[in-house]
Every structure is written in C-alpha cells, then in structure tokens.
N, C-alpha and C positions, 0 to 999 in steps of 0.2 A: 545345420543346426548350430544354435550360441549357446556356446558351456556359460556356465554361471560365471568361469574366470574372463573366458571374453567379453560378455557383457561387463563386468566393472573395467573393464581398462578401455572398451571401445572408443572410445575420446581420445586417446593416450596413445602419443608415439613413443617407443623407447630405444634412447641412445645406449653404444657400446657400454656406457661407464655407468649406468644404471639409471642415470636421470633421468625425468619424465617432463618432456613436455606437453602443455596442454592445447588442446584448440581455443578458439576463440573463445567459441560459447562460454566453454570453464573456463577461460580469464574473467570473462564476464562476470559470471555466477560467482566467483572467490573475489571479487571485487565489492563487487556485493556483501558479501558478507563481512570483508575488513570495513565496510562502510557501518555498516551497522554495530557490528563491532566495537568499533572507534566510538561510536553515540552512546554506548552505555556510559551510564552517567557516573563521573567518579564520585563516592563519599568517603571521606574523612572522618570516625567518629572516635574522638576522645573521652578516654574511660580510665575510670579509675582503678580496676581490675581485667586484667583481658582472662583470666580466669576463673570471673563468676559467673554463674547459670546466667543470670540478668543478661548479660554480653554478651555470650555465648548465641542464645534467643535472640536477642536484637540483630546482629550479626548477621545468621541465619534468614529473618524475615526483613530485611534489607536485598539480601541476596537474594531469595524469591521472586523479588518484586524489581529484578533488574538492576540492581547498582553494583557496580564494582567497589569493595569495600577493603582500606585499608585503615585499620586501626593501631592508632598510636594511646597505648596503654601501662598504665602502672601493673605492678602483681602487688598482693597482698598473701601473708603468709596463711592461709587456712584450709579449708577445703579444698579438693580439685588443684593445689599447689603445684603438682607436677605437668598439668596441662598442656602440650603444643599445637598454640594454635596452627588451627589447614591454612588458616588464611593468612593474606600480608598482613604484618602486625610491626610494629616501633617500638620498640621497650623503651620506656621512660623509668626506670628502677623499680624498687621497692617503694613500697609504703604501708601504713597503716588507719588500722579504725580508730576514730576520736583524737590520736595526739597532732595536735592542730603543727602545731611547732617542728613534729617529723614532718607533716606534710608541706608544710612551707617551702623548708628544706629542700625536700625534695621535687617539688615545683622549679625552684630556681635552679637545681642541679639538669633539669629535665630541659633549660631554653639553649642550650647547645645540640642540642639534637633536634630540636622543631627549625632550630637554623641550620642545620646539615644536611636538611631533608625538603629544603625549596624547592628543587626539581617536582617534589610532590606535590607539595601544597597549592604550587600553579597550574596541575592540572584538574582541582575539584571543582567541583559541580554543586555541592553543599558540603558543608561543614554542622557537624552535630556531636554536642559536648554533653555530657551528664557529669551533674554536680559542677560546684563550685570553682572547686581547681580546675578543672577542665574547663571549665567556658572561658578561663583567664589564658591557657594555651592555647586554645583556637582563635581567642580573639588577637594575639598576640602571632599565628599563625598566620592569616587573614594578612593583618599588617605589613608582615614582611614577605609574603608574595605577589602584595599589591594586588589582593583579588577582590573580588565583587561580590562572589557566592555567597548565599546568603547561611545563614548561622542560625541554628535551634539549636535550644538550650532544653536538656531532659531533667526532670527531677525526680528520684525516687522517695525520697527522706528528706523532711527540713533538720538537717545536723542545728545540736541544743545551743550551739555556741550563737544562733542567731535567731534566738527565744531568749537570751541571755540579755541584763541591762549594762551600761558600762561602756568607756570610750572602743575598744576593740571590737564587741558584736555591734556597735552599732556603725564603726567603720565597714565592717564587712560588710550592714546592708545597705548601706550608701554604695559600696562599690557593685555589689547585686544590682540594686537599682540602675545605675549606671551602665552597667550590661546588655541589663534587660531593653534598653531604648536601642539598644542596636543590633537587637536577635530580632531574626524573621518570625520566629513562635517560640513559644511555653508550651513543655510536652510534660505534663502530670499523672501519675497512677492513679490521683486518686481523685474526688472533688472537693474531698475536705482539704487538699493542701491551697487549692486555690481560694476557696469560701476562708477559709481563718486564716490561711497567709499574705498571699499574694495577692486578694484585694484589700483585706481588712488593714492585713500590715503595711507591702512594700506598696500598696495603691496601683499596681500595675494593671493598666489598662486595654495591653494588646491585645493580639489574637492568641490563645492558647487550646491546646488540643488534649482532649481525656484518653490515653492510651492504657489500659489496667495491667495489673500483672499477669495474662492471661497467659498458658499453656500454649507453646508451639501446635500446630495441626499436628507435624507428625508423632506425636503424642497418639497412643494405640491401647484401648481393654482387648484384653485378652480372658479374665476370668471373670464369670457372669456376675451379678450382683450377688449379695448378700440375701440366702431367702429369709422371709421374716421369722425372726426365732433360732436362726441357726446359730449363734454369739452366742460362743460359750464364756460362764462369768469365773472370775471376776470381768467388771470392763475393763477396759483398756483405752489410755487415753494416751495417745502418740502426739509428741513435737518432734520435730525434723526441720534441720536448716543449721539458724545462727544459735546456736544459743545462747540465749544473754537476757542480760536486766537479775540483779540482785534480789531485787525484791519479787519478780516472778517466780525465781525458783526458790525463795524463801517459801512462797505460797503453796508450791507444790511439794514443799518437803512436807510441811504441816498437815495436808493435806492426805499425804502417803501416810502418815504417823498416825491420821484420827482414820484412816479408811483400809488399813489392811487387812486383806481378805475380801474386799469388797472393789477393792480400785488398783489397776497397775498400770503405772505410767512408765512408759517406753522414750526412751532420748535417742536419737541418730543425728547427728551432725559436725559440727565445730563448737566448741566453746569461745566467747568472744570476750565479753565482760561478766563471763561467772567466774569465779575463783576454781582455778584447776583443782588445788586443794582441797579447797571446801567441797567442790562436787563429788571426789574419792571418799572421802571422807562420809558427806550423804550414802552412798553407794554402800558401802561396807554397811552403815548402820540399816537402812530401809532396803529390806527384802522387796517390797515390788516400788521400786525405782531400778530400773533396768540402761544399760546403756549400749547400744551396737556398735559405736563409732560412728566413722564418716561413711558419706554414700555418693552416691555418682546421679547428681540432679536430675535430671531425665532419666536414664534408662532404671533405676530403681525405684521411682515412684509408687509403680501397683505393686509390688511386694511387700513397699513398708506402708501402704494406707490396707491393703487388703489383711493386713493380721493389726486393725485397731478398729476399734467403736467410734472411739470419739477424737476431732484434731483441736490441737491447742493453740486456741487463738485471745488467751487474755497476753495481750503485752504492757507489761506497767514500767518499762524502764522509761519512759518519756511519756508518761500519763498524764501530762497537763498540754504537751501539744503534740509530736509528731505519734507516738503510739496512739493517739487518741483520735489523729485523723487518715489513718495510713489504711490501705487496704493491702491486706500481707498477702504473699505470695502463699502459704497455705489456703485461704478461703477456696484460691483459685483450683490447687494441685485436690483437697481432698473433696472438694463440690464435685471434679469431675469423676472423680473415682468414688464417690458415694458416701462418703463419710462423715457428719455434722458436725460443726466446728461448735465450740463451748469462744463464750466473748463478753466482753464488759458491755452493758448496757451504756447507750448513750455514744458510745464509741461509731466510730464510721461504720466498720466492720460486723457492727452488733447491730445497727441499724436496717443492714443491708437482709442479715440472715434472720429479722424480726420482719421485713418487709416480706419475703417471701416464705417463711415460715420453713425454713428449711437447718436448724440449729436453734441452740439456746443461748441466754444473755443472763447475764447476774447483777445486781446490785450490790454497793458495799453495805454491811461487812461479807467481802468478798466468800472470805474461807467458810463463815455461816451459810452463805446463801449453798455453797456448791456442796457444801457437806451433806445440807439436807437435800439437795437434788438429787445426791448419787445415793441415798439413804430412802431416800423415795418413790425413783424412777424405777418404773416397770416397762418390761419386753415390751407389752401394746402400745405403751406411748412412745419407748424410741422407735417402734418399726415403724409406727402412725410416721411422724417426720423423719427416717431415714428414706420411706418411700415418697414424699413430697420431692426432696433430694432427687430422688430416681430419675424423677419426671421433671424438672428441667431440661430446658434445652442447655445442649453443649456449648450453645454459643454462649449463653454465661460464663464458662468456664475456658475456652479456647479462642483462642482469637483467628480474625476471619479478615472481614471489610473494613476493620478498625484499621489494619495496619496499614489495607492498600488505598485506603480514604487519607491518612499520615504522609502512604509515600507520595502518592499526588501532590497534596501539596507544599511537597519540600521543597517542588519545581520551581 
C-alpha cells in the first residue's frame, strides 16, 4: 500500500544533503508553470495615495483579474495613514488635497525615483495613472524606459483649479489635453465627468470607459435588512468618508439647530476642508451632531450604514461642477447595504436615485426643502423606498463585468 507521504514524494529522488530532484515529467510541469508565470502581465499604476480605499479596491480588482501590480504612490496624511501596503508599492512622498503648489513640489521631488526604478518600468505591460499628477509620471515613466505599453489615465474628481479661468488653469488643460492624445483610454466614475467635461470642455474624443465607484465583491451582509418599521426615531442621517465643503456642513449644522429631537446626524471619517475648530466647536454646542472618528473603509461599512436611516449625499463644496457631476462612493456603500441616500436635485447622483426611486432629492432653498421633509416624512413612505432599495440588484452597487470588460482591454 501508498501512505499519503509516499504518494507526494513518488516523483522525487532524495539526496544525502536533503535536495530533491525531480523527474522529468515535474521539470516539465514546473516549466510550465514559470511559463505562465512570466505571462502575467505587469501593471504599473500611479496614484496619488496608496492609502485610500479607492487604491486599495483598484489594486485588489487588478489582481483578480491576473496582473501583477506594482504601485508607485504618494500618501496623504488622513484616514487609513498607518497603512502597509501587502503589495509592491514606490513611495513617491507625501502630499496633499487642493494645495496645487505642495503638490508640484512634490512631483518633481518624486522624478528621481521613477528614474531609479527603470528596471521596473521596462518590464510593464500597461501603465495606469489617476489624476493629473500621476499621468505626468507615467508619461514621463514610459519615456525613459523607452516602452510602448500603452497608458490609461483614471479620473475620479475634475480638481476646481481646471473649472477655474486664468493663464494657470488653462495651462493645465492644454497640458491634460496634451496627454490625453497619447493615453490608450479615459477611465471615468462617473458620465457627468465626461458629458460636461471632457467633451464639452477639453473636446476629447477617444475611447473612454465608465468604471463607477462600485463596492469590491468581497464586500459581505451579514445582518438581515431593516424590517419595515423597526427605526427607532429620532432619524438618523449618517455621512462617513471625507468630510469636507464648508458650506455642506454649514447646512447641516442649521439643520441639527431647526430639527432637534427630530434629526441626528452621525459623522465618521476624516475632516478635509472643514475647519477642525469650527467642527468641535459645532459638537459641544448641537446635542445630535455626533462624531465616531475614523473607520477602516471596508471592513466597517455594515456597522456604520446598519445603525442610520438615511446617507448624506448633498455635496455642495464644488456645486457648479465636480459635486454636481461626481457619483460618490456613498450612493454605492449605502445602496448596498440598504440605506437611502438624501441628494441635490439635478445633481448626477440625484438623478440616478430619482431614476430608480430608491432615495430623495431637494431643491434650493436647500435647508427649507429638507426641513420640511424630515418634518413631514412618515414610517410608510420611508419603508415604501427603503424596500425599493432592497430590491435592487447588487450589481448596482458591486462591481462584476465592469472591471474584467476594463481589464481586457487594457491589453
């Protein structure tokens, strides 16, 4: 008879000194496999945080789908700060949100290491940059390994500095445009960035591909939905992420002020562009303005959508263009966890949750319209659309064939 140990070694002669040669066959079959091996295809993807959820996800559904990925990335100081990425990664330094000037900086401190790392660069298979600064190192990457691979350029946010008039933003989108004639694709979250930017404004007329901010698969419920009626009141209106735009949370102070006892808004995240200050300062004074801190992007999701009503999706810090065409990574996190996002009318975001009836939208004057909403809204009309909500498919909310329809053709 063969013990279980004979059979795994029956192929296997063994020497005094503990080596193992193999027979043919297994040289065969491990040949094989370095063969295949070797074909997965390298990516290069330049990010401006290797830190944020956003990269993290990308990262991950890259690797899924067969590519060996190393990224060469900035950090920025916020959430998730202490992060080590599993995977090969380049640190290009520090940086920051909005100051164009640090980030310059920090570009041109970042071109000695994309030239120290030629070895690298010569062996990808595509290159894929998000944002701005980053598509100027890959292109610049490209150049000095003398490669061919082709280059997609990701966009999440159009940054205000090129919505702005004046010799500077309009340099920038001359050099964007510029770019853009030499990227294999345009990879956008959203269709309003493409519809009011990139054709209206920079005229770009290539191939671009709609990639949403959709939830990883391994994204998991655990506790059953909400039954109708169980939401005990006040409501509860939960944002989680960035927190930022002045005048956002100008609105919801006002709002805590006219609705206590009736409203409690929960914050978990980072602060970005609120005033530190000024948000302690709200805190102390409004009894339901609540704050958890920061949270860990994924793995905390159904704890902080599963204790709220409703998600906060008015953004008004860029209300004249990128808030107003962006489709935020909320819609996507509290759609699938059950929760109906509140949105400006007219907005990409407010459009999408009016097309399928699954959340509300407001008109200005903002703070009127939601005053009287949450002054008027009864149990049977939120459970009415929190179970429309229900019944969607996941694939609204998660992404599937988007991404391996992407990876194809990155080839």
């Amino acid at each position: 008879m063969v013990t279980v140990a004979s059979r795994m070694f029956a192929n296997t002669q063994w020497h005094m000194h503990g080596s193992i040669d193999l027979f043919e066959e297994d040289l065969a079959a491990t040949e094989e496999t370095r063969t295949v091996a070797n074909k997965k295809r390298a990516l290069l993807f330049f990010c401006p945080d290797v830190t944020d959820a956003s990269t993290l996800k990308r990262v991950q559904q890259f690797t899924d789908h067969g590519y060996s990925v190393t990224v060469f990335g900035f950090r920025r100081q916020r959430y998730n700060s202490s992060y080590q990425p599993p995977w090969p990664h380049v640190p290009l330094g520090l940086t920051s949100d909005g100051r164009y000037g640090q980030r310059l900086s920090a570009l041109l401190r970042a071109i000695p290491t994309i030239l120290a790392n030629r070895h690298l660069l010569k062996d990808a298979s595509v290159f894929y940059a998000r944002n701005i600064d980053q598509l100027l190192l890959a292109m610049l990457a490209r150049i000095v390994a003398f490669s061919r691979a082709p280059l997609t350029y990701e966009v999440l946010d159009i940054p205000p500095i090129l919505m702005r008039r004046g010799l500077v933003p309009g340099l920038i989108r001359a050099i964007e445009r510029l770019c853009l004639r030499r990227t294999r694709m345009l990879v956008l979250s959203s269709p309003g960035f493409h519809r009011n930017f990139y054709d209206a404004v920079q005229h770009y007329r290539g191939e671009w591909f709609l990639l949403e901010n959709k939830l990883h698969p391994s994204i998991s419920r655990r506790a059953a939905a909400l039954a109708p009626g169980g939401r005990r009141r006040p409501w509860v209106v939960g944002y989680f992420g960035l927190i930022r735009g002045e005048e956002t949370f100008d609105l919801m102070t006002r709002l805590a002020e006219r609705l206590q006892g009736r409203v409690l808004f929960k914050f978990r995240g980072v602060l970005t562009t609120v005033d530190s200050k000024k948000f302690d300062a709200v805190l102390r004074r409004c009894p339901n303005i609540v704050y958890g801190g920061p949270y860990l992007p994924h793995q905390d999701l159904e704890e902080l959508y599963g204790d709220v009503d409703f998600a906060w999706a008015l953004d008004l810090e860029h209300a004249d263009h990128n808030s107003r065409w962006l489709m935020p990574c909320r819609f996507y996190e509290a759609g699938y966890f059950g929760v109906p996002c509140l949105a400006v009318r007219g907005f990409e975001v407010g459009t999408a949750l009016e097309k399928h009836d699954i959340g509300w939208t407001f008109e200005t004057p903002l703070e009127e319209s939601l005053v009287r909403f949450f002054e008027q809204l009864t149990p049977e009309a939120y459970d009415h659309v929190r179970a429309r909500l229900g019944a969607a498919p996941a694939s609204m909310f998660v992404a599937g064939e988007d991404v391996a329809r992407l990876c194809a053709m990155l080839r």
